[in-house]
C-alpha positions as CSV (number, residue, x, y, z in Angstrom):
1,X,0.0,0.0,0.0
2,X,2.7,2.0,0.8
3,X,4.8,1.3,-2.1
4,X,1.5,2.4,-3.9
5,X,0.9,5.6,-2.4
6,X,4.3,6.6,-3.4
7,X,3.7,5.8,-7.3
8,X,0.9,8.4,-6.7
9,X,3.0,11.1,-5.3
10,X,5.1,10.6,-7.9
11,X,3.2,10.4,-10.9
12,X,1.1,13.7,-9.7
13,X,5.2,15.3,-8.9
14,X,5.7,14.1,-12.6
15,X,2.6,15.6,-14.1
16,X,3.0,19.0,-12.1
17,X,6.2,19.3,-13.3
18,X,5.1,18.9,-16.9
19,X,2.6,21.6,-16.7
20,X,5.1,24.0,-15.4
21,X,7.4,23.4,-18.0
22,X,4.8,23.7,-20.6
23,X,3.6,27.2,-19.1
24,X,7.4,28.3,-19.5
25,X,7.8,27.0,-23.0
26,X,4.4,29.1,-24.0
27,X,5.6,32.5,-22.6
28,X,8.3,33.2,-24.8
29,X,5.7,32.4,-27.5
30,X,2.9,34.4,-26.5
31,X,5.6,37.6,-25.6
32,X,6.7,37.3,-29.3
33,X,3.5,37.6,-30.7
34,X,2.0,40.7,-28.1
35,X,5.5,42.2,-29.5
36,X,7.3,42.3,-26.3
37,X,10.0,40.4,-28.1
38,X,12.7,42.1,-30.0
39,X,11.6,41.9,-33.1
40,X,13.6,41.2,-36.4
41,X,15.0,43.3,-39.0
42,X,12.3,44.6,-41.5
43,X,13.7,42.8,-45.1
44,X,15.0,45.6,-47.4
45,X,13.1,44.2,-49.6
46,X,9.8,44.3,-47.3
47,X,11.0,47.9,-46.6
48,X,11.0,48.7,-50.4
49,X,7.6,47.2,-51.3
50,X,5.6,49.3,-48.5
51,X,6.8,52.5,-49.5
52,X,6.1,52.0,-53.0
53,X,3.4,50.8,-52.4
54,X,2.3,53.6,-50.1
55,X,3.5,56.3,-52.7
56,X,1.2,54.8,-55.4
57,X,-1.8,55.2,-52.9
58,X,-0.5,58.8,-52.8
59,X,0.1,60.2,-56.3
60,X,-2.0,58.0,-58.4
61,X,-5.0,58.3,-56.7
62,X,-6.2,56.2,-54.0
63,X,-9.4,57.0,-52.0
64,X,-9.6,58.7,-48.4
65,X,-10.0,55.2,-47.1
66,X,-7.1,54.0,-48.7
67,X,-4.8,56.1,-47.6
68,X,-6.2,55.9,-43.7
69,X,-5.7,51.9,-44.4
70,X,-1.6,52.7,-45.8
71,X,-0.8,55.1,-43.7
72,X,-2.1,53.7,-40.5
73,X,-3.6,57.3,-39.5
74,X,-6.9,59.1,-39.9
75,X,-4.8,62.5,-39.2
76,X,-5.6,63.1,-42.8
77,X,-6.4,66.9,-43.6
78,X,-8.8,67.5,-46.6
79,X,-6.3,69.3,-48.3
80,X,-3.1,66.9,-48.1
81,X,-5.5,64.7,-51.0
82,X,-4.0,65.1,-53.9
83,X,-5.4,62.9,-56.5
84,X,-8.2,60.5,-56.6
85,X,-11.8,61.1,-56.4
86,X,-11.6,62.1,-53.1
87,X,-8.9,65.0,-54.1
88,X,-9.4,68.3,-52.3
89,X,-10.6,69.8,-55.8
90,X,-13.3,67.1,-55.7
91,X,-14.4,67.1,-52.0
92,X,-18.1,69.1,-52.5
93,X,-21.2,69.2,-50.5
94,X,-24.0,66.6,-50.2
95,X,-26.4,65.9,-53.1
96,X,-29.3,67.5,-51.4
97,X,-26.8,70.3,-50.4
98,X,-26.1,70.4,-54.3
99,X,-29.7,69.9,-55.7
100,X,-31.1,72.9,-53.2
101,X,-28.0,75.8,-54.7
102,X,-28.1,74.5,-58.4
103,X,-24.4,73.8,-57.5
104,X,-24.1,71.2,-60.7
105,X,-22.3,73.9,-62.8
106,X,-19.5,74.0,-60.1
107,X,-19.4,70.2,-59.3
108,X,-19.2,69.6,-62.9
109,X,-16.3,72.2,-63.2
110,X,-14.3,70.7,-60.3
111,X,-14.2,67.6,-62.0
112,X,-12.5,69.0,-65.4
113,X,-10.1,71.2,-62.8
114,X,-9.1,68.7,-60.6
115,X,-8.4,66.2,-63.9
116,X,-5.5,68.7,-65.2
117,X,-4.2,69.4,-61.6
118,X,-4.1,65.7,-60.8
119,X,-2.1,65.1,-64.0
120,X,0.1,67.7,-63.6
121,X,0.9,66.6,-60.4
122,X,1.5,62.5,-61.6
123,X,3.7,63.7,-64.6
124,X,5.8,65.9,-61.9
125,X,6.4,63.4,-59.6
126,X,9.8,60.7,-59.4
127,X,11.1,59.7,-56.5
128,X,14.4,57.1,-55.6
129,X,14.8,55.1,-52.8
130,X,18.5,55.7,-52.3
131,X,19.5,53.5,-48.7
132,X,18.0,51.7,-46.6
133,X,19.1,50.7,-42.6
134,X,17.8,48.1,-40.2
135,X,18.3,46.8,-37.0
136,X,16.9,44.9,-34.5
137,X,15.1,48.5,-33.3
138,X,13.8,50.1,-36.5
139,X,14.3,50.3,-40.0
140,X,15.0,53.3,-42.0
141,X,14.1,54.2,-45.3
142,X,16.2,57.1,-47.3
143,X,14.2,58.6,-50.5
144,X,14.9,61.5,-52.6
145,X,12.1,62.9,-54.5
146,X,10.8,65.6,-56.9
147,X,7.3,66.6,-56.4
148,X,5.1,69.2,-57.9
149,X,4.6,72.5,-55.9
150,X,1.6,71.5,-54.7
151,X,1.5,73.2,-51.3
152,X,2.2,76.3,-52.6
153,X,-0.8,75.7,-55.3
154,X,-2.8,75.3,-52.3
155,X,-1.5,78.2,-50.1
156,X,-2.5,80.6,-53.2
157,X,-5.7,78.7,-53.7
158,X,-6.3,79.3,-50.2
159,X,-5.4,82.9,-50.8
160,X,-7.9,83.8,-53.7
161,X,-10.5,81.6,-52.5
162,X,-10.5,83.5,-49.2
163,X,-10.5,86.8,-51.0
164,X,-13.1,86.1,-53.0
165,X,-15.4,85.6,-49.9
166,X,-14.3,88.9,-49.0
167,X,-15.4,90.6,-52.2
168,X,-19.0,88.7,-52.0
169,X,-19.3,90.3,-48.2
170,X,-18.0,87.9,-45.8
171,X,-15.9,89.3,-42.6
172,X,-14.0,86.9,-41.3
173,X,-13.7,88.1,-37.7
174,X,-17.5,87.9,-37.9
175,X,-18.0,84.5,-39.1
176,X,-21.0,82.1,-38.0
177,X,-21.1,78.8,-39.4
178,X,-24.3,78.1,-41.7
179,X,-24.8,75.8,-44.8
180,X,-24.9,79.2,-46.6
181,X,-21.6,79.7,-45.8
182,X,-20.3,76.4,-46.9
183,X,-21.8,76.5,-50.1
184,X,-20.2,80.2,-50.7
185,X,-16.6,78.5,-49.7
186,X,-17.4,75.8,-51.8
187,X,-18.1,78.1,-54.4
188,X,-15.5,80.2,-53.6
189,X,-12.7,77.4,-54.2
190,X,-13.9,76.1,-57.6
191,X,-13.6,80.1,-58.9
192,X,-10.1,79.8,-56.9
193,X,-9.2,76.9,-59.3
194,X,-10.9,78.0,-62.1
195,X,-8.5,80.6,-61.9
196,X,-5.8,79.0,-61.3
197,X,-6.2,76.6,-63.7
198,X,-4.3,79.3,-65.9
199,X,-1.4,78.9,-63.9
200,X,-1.0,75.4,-63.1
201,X,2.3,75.7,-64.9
202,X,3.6,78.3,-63.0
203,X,4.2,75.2,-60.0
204,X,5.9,72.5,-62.1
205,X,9.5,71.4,-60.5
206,X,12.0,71.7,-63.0
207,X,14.7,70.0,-60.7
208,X,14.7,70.2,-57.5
209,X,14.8,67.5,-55.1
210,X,14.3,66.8,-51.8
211,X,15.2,63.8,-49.3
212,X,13.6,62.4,-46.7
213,X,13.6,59.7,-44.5
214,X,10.8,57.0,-43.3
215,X,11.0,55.0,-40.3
216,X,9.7,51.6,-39.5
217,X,8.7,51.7,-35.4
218,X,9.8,48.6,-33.9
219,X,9.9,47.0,-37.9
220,X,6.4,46.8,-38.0
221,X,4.6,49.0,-40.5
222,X,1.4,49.2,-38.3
223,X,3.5,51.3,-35.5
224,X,4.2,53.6,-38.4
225,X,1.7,55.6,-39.4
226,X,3.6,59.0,-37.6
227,X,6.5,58.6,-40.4
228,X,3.9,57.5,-42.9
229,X,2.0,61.1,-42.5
230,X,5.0,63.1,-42.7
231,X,6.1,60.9,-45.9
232,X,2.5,62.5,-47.4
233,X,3.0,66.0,-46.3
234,X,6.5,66.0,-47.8
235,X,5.1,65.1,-51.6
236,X,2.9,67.2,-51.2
237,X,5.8,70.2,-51.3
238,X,5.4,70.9,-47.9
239,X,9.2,71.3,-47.3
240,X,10.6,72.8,-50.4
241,X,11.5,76.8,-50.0
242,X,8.6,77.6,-52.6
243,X,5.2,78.2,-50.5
244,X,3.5,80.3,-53.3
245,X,3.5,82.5,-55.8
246,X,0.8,84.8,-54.1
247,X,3.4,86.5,-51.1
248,X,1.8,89.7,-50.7
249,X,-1.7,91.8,-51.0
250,X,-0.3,93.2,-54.1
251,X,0.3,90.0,-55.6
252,X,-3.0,88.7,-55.3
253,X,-4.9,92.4,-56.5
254,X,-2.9,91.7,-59.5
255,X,-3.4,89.0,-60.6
256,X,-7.3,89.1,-59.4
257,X,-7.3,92.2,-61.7
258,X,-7.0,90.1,-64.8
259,X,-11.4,89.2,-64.2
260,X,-14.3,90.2,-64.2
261,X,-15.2,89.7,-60.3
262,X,-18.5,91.6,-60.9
263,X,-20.1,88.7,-58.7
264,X,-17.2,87.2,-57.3
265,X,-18.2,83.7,-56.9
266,X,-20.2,83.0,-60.1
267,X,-18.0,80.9,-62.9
């Protein structure tokens, strides 16, 4: 009986034992994948891929949702969209919104404006991934690009558009928000473009380039989005020295001079 007993505490010694050593085999395991490992060196290959493939999302025209999905970030502002049928040329009011201000004439405009701009941009646009460093931390990717002057397009957009409003009444230190409004800004911007449609050549890049750098966090594209963003805001022209061609009030009274803004917001 005794001898019995003892094959008991034994076997239930042996089985403990096994459990223990199971648990300790599984952490390690389950560590790796919650990322608490140190994870491996992104592939340059791997590194490559992703920011091409990002930069086609970018310039050729993917969709808002698209781009939140490549660049693992809603921070998206209307106005970094440069191509694609959600493009800031394209963004417009509701249907309703559209059918109640007999807005058709502008949405239809926006479309032909934003066509040129979106292939002026695309045919300005080359970019070179020139190195690229990993470790066990991060991986780095070094590109040089040149990109049309897109920012400063928009910065003198912005300009006329917001002069316009002026001219048709608006005060901007007395502003209340009303679906009024919003369809005069709406307005407003498609007369911006329409204007500036004469100038679109005026911010092609003859040769300048630029170089930037984008990070992989911990070599994993989903803990990238930060370097991802500032990888959009740089194509758009956001760091080159040229911020517009519209610098001054004088500028922008001269070259407004050139139409009839009779009613300042009709096309």
């Amino acid at each position: 009986m005794k001898k019995r007993k003892m094959i008991i505490i034994l076997l239930v010694i042996a089985i403990i034992l096994i459990a223990i050593g199971g648990i300790i085999y599984f952490i390690p395991s389950n560590n790796k994948t919650n990322g608490n490992a140190p994870n491996k060196a992104m592939s340059d290959e791997k590194a490559s891929q992703y920011i091409d493939q990002l930069t086609d999302v970018i310039i050729n025209g993917g969709t808002r949702e698209e781009l939140v999905s490549v660049l693992h970030s809603d921070e998206i502002l209307d106005t970094y969209i440069m191509t694609g049928e959600d493009m800031y040329l394209l963004q417009r009011p509701d249907d309703k919104t559209i059918e109640k201000y007999s807005l058709e004439e502008y949405v239809k405009a926006s479309e032909e404006l934003a066509k040129k701009l979106e292939t002026a941009i695309q045919n300005n646009f080359e970019y070179n991934i020139t190195n690229i460093n990993a470790d066990d931390e991060y991986t780095t990717v070094e590109i040089s690009y040149r990109t049309y002057y897109y920012n400063a397009y928009i910065n003198d957009l912005s300009a006329i558009q917001n002069e316009l409003l002026v001219r048709a009444g608006y005060d901007f230190e007395n502003l209340s928000d009303s679906e009024q409004l919003q369809v005069d800004v709406y307005k407003a911007k498609i007369k911006a473009a329409s204007i500036l449609d004469n100038y679109l050549n005026n911010y092609i890049n003859e040769n300048e380039t630029n170089n930037t750098v984008v990070s992989y966090i911990n070599n994993r594209i989903e803990d990238s989005g930060e370097d991802f963003v500032s990888y959009l805001i740089n194509l758009t022209g956001f760091t080159y020295d040229n911020s517009g061609n519209i610098t001054t009030e004088e500028d922008l009274n001269n070259l407004l001079a050139n139409y009839d803004l009779t009613n300042p917001l009709a096309l």
